[in-house]
Each structure stands twice: as C-alpha cells, then as structure tokens.
C-alpha positions as CSV (number, residue, x, y, z in Angstrom):
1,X,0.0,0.0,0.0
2,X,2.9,2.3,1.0
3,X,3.9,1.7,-3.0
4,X,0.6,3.0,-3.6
5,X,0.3,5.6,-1.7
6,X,3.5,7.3,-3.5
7,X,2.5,6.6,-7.1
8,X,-0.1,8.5,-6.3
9,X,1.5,11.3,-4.7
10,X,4.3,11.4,-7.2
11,X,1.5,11.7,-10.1
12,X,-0.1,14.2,-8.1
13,X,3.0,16.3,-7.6
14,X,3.4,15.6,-11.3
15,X,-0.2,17.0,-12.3
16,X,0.3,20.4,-10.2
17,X,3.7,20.8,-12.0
18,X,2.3,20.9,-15.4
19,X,-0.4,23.1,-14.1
20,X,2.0,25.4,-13.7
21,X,3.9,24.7,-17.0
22,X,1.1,25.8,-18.5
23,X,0.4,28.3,-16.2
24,X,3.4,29.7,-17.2
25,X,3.3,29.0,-20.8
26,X,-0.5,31.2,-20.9
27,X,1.1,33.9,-18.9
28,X,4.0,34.3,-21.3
29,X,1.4,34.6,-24.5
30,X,-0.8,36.7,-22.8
31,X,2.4,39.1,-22.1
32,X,3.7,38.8,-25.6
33,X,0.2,39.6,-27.0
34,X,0.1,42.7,-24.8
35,X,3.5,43.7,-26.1
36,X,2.6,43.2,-29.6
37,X,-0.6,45.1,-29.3
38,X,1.2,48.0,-27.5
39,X,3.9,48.0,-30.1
40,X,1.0,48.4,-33.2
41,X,-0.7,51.0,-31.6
42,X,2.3,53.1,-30.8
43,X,3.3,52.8,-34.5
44,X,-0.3,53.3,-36.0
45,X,-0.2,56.7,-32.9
46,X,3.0,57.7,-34.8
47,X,1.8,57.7,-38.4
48,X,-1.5,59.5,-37.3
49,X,1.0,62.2,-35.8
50,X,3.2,62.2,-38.8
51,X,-0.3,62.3,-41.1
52,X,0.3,58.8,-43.1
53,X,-2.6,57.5,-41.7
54,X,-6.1,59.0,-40.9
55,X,-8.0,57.1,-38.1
56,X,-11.7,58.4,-37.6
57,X,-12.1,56.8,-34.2
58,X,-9.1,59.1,-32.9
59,X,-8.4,62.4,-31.3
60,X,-5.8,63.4,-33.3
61,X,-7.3,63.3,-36.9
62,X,-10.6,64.9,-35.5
63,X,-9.1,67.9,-36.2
C-alpha cells in the first residue's frame, strides 16, 4: 500500500507541476500579446501624428 500511496502522490506532484507549465506557458502569450498590441498602436499613434494615416475613431485626426 505504501507503493501506492506514493505513485499517487508522485502523479499528483506531477499533475500540479504541469499546471503550472502551463500556467506559465499562458502567462507568457498573454504578455507577448500585450506587447505586440502596444507596439502596433504606438506605430499606428506615430503615423497618425506624422499624417500617413487618418483614423476616424481618434483624437488626433478629429481635427
């Protein structure tokens, strides 16, 4: 039984540590997403300032 017992705690040790593989693994998307988001709206903000683009939905081509 003792065998048992830690199969079962060793697969339950191993199920919490790919929970937090993936934990990890969805944090680091979600981050890189942000990132890439930020990055394309500070280079669309740019060209709306430098007039290459026109963007009705913002303040600065409302003028």
């Amino acid at each position: 039984m003792n065998k048992l017992n830690a199969l079962i705690s060793y697969i339950e040790q191993t199920e919490q540590l790919l929970d937090m593989v993936l934990e990890q693994q969805r944090l680091t998307l979600s981050l890189q997403f942000s990132k890439e988001i930020s990055n394309a709206h500070q280079k669309v903000s740019l060209a709306e300032k430098k007039r290459q683009v026109k963007n009705a939905c913002s303040p600065v081509s409302s003028d």
